[in-house]
C-alpha positions in Angstrom: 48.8 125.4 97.3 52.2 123.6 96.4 53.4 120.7 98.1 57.2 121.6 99.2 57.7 118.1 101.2 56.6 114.9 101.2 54.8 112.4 98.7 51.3 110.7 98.6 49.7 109.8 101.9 52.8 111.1 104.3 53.8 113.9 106.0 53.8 117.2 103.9 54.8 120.7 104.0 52.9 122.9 101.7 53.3 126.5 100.4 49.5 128.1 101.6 48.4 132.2 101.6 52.0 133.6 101.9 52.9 130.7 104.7 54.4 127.1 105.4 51.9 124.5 106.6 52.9 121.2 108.0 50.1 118.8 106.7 49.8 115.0 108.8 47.3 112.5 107.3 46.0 110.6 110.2 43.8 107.6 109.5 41.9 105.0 111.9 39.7 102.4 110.6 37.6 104.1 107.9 38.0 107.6 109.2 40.3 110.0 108.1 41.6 113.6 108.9 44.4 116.3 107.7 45.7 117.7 110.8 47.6 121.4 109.8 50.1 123.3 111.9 51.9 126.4 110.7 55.6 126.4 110.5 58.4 128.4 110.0 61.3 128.3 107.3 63.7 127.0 109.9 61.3 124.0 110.4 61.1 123.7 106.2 65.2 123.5 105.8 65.1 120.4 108.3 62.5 118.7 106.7 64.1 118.9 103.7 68.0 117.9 104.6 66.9 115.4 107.6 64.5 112.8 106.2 65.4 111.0 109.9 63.8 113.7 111.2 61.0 113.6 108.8 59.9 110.3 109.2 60.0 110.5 113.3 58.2 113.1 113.0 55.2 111.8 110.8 55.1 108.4 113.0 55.2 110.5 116.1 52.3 112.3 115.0 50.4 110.1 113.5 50.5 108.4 117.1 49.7 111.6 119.0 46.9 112.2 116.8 45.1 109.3 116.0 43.4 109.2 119.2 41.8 112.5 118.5 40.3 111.6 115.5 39.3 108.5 117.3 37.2 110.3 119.6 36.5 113.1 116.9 38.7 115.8 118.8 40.2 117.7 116.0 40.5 121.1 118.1 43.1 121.8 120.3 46.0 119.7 118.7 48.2 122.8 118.0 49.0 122.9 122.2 49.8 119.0 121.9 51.5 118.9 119.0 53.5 122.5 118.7 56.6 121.3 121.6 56.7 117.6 119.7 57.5 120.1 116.2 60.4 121.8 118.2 61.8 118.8 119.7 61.7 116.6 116.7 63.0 119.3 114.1 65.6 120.7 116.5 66.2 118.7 119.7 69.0 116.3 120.0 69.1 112.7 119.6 67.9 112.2 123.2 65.0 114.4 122.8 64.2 113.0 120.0 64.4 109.3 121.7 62.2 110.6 124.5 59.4 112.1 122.4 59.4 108.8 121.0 59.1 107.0 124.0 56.5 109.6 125.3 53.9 108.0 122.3 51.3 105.9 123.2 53.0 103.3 120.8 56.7 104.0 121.2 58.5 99.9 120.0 55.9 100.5 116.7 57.5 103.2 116.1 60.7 102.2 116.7 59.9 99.3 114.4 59.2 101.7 111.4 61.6 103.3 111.3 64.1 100.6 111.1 61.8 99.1 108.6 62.6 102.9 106.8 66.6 102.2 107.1 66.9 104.2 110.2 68.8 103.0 113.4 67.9 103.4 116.7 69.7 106.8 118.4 
C-alpha cells in the first residue's frame, strides 16, 4: 500500500488492490480508529492541487466521525460521510462553508484552519 497524500497522523490517500482509498485517523481520548472510504481519481487530483480542500476536509471528518468511535459505531460511516467527500472535493465555496457549519463543532474548525493559513470563504 503506498501513501499518495498526506503525512503522519492526517488525512491520507493511499494506493490499495488496484484502488484509491481515502484514509482519516480519528482519535478521542485513548481510543483510536482508521476510517477508509474508496475514492476515485477525480477526488485524488483535488487532493493533491487544493490543500484548502484537504485540510477542510480532514477537520470535517474528523468531526463527523469522532462521535462514532465514541460510541464504538464504526459501520455505516460510508452513507454519512460519502455526500461530505463530494461537497468538500467539488462543491463551491458555499457548500463547502455549509458542510462546515453542518459539524457538530463548526467555529473549531473554523479556528484551524486559520491556524493552517487558510481564510474564511
Amino acid at each position: 500500500m503506498a501513501r499518495l497524500v498526506g503525512e503522519g497522523w492526517e488525512l491520507g490517500v493511499f494506493q490499495q488492490d488496484g484502488g484509491l482509498v481515502l484514509g482519516i485517523p480519528v482519535e478521542s481520548g485513548h481510543r483510536s480508529f482508521s476510517f477508509e472510504f474508496a475514492i476515485s481519481a477525480p477526488d485524488l487530483a483535488v487532493l493533491e492541487r487544493d490543500p484548502y480542500r484537504r485540510k477542510a476536509l480532514d477537520l470535517i471528518l474528523h468531526e463527523v466521525l469522532q462521535p462514532r468511535l465514541t460510541h464504538g459505531d464504526h459501520d455505516g460511516a460510508e452513507f454519512e460521510v460519502r455526500p461530505i467527500i463530494a461537497t468538500v472535493l467539488h462543491g463551491t465555496d458555499a457548500q463547502i462553508a455549509q458542510a462546515i457549519e453542518a459539524t457538530p463543532n463548526p467555529a473549531y474548525i473554523r479556528h484551524r484552519l486559520r491556524e493552517a493559513g487558510f481564510s474564511d470563504l
